[in-house]
C-alpha positions in Angstrom: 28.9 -31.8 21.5 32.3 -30.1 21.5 33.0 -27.3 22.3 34.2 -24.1 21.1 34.6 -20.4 22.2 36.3 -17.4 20.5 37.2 -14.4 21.9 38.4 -11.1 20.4 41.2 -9.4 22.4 40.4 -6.4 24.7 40.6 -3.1 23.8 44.0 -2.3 22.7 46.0 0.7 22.7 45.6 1.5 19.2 42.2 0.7 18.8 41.8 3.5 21.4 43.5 5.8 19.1 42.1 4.6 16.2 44.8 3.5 14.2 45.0 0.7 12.1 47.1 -2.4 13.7 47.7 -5.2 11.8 50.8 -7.2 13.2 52.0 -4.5 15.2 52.1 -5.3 18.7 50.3 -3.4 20.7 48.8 -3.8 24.4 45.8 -3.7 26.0 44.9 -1.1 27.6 43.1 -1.3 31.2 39.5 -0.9 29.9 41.0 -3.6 27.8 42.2 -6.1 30.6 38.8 -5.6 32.2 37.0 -6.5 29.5 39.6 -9.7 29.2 38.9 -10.5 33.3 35.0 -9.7 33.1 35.2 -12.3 29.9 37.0 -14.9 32.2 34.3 -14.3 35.0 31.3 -14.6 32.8 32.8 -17.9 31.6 33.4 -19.2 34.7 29.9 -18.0 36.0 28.1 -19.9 33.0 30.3 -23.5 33.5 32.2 -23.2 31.1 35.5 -25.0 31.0 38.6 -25.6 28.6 41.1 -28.5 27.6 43.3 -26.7 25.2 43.7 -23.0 24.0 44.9 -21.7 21.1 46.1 -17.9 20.2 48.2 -15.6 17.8 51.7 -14.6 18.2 50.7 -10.9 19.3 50.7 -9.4 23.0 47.1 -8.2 22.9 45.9 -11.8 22.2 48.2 -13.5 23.9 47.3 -11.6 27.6 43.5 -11.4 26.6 43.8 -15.1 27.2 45.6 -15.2 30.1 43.7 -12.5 31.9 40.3 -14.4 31.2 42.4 -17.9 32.0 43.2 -16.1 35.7 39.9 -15.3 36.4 38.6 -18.8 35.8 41.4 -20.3 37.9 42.7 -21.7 34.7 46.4 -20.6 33.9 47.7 -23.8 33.7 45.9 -24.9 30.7 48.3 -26.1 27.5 47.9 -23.0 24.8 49.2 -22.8 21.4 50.3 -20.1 19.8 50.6 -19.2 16.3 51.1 -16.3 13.8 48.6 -17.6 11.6 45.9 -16.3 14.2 47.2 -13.1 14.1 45.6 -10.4 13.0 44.8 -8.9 9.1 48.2 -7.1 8.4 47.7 -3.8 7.0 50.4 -3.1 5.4 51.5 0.4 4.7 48.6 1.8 6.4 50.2 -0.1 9.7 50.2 2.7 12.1 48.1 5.6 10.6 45.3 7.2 12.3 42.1 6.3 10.2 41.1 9.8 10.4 43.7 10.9 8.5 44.2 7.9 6.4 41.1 8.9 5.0 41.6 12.3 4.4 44.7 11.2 3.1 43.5 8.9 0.7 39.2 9.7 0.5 36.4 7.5 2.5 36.3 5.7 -0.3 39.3 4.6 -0.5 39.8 3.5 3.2 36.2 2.0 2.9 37.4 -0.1 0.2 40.5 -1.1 2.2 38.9 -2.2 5.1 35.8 -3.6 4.1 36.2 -5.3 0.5 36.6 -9.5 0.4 39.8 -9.5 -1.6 41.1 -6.2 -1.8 44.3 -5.5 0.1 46.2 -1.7 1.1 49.4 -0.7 -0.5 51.8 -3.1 1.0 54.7 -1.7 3.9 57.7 -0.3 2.6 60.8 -2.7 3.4 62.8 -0.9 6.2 59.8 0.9 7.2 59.3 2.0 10.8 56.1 -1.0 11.2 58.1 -3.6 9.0 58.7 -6.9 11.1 61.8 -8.6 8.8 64.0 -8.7 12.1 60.9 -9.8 14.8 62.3 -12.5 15.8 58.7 -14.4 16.8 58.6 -14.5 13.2 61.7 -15.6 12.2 61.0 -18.5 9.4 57.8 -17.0 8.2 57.4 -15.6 5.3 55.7 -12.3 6.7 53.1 -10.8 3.9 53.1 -7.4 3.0 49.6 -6.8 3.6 46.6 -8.8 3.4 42.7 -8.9 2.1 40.4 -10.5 4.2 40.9 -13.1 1.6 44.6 -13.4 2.2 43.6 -14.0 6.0 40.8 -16.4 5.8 43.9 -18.1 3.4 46.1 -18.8 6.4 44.1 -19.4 9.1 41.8 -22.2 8.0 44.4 -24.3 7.1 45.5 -24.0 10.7 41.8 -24.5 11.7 41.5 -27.7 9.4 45.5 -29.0 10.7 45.5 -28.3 15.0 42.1 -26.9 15.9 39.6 -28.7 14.2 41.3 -32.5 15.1 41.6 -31.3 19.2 37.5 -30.4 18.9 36.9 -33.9 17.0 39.1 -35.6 20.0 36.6 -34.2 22.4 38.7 -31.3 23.7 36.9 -28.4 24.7 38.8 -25.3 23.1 39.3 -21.3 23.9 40.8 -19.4 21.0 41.8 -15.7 21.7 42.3 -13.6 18.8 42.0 -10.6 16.0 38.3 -9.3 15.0 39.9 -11.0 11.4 40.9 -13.6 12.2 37.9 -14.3 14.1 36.3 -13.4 10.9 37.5 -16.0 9.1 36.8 -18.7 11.1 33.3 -17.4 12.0 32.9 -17.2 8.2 33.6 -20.7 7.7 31.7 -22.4 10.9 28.7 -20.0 9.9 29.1 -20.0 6.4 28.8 -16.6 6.0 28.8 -15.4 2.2 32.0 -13.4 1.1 29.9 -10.3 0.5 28.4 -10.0 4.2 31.4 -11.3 6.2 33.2 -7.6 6.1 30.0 -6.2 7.6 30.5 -8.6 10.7 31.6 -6.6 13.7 32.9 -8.4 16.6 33.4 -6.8 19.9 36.3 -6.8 22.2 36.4 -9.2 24.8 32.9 -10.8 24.3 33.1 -14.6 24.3 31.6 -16.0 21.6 30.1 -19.8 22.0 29.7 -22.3 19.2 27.3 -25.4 19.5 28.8 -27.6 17.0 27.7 -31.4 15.5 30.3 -34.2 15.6 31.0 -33.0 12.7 32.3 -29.5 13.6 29.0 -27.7 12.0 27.6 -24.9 13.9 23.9 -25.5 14.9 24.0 -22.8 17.0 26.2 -19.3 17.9 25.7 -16.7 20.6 28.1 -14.5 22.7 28.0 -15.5 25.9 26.4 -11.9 27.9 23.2 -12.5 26.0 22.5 -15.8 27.2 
């Protein structure tokens, strides 16, 4: 059976202070690079063991998997990276302390921005202090303005379907590290999880999640790792 694990980046810095992310790149903090190392041991521990790796563009995704790859005595492993793992880009609510995004704006509101299918936030302003135009990681890409959890299932299963997918159909045993969204979206589709119960899935930091998968990629069976 091939197989598959994802993993949500460690704490980040921002996730400490409760702001909302998005594209920004932020770091992990150090109860963040624990969690990534423990992750990493625990693999290790259970026999697990990777061909290829795949992970976003963003630093907090990026040294999640390195920090867990260290640990197993793995750094040398190929990994891809690829903006369309990144996370759910927030738009003009980038940066803003939920707290007072909500006071700003009402729960109900900032409910509906988070947690609705298709519903995106008020897109960044062009110029803006979080407005990536002149990264040049994404030089090329046509960066979006903000996203749905739509928008982002949008971009990433076509990568699934084009690099990931045809690596776990070769055999390769795979290790993706990235966004609680973008995890989302692919846990969505292996689990077919309908659109009105997939924004009520929380995934933790730094807890791998394994897939037993069919030749065919379906999931017969998904646990994290700890609980095994």
């Amino acid at each position: 059976m091939p197989t598959l694990v994802l993993i949500r980046h460690g704490q980040s810095a921002w996730n400490l202070e409760n702001r909302f992310t998005g594209w920004w790149d932020v770091d992990v903090t150090e109860k963040g690079a624990g969690e990534a190392k423990a992750a990493g041991e625990l693999m290790a521990a259970r026999g697990l063991d990777f061909d290829h790796c795949f992970t976003s563009l963003q630093m907090r995704a990026i040294k999640t998997l390195n920090i867990a790859l260290e640990a197993m005595g793995r750094l040398w492993l190929p990994v891809e990276k690829d903006w369309r793992l990144n996370e759910r880009h927030y738009g003009g609510l980038t940066g803003l302390d939920k707290a007072e995004t909500a006071a700003r704006y009402g729960d109900e509101q900032v409910h509906v921005w988070r947690r609705s299918f298709d519903v995106p936030p008020p897109a960044i302003e062009t110029g803006s202090l979080f407005d990536l135009a002149n990264d040049r990681r994404y030089a090329g890409i046509a960066i979006p303005p903000t996203e749905s959890l739509k928008d982002t299932i949008a971009r990433v299963l076509p990568y699934w379907d084009g690099r990931i997918a045809p690596a776990l159909k070769e055999g390769q045993r795979v290790l993706i590290s990235a966004h609680g969204n973008s995890l989302r979206a692919l846990v969505k589709h292996l689990s077919n999880i309908p659109d009105d119960e997939i924004t009520g899935l929380e995934i933790p930091t730094g807890q791998p999640i394994v897939y037993d998968l069919d030749d065919n990629l379906a999931a017969t069976d998904r646990y994290y790792l700890s609980e095994r």
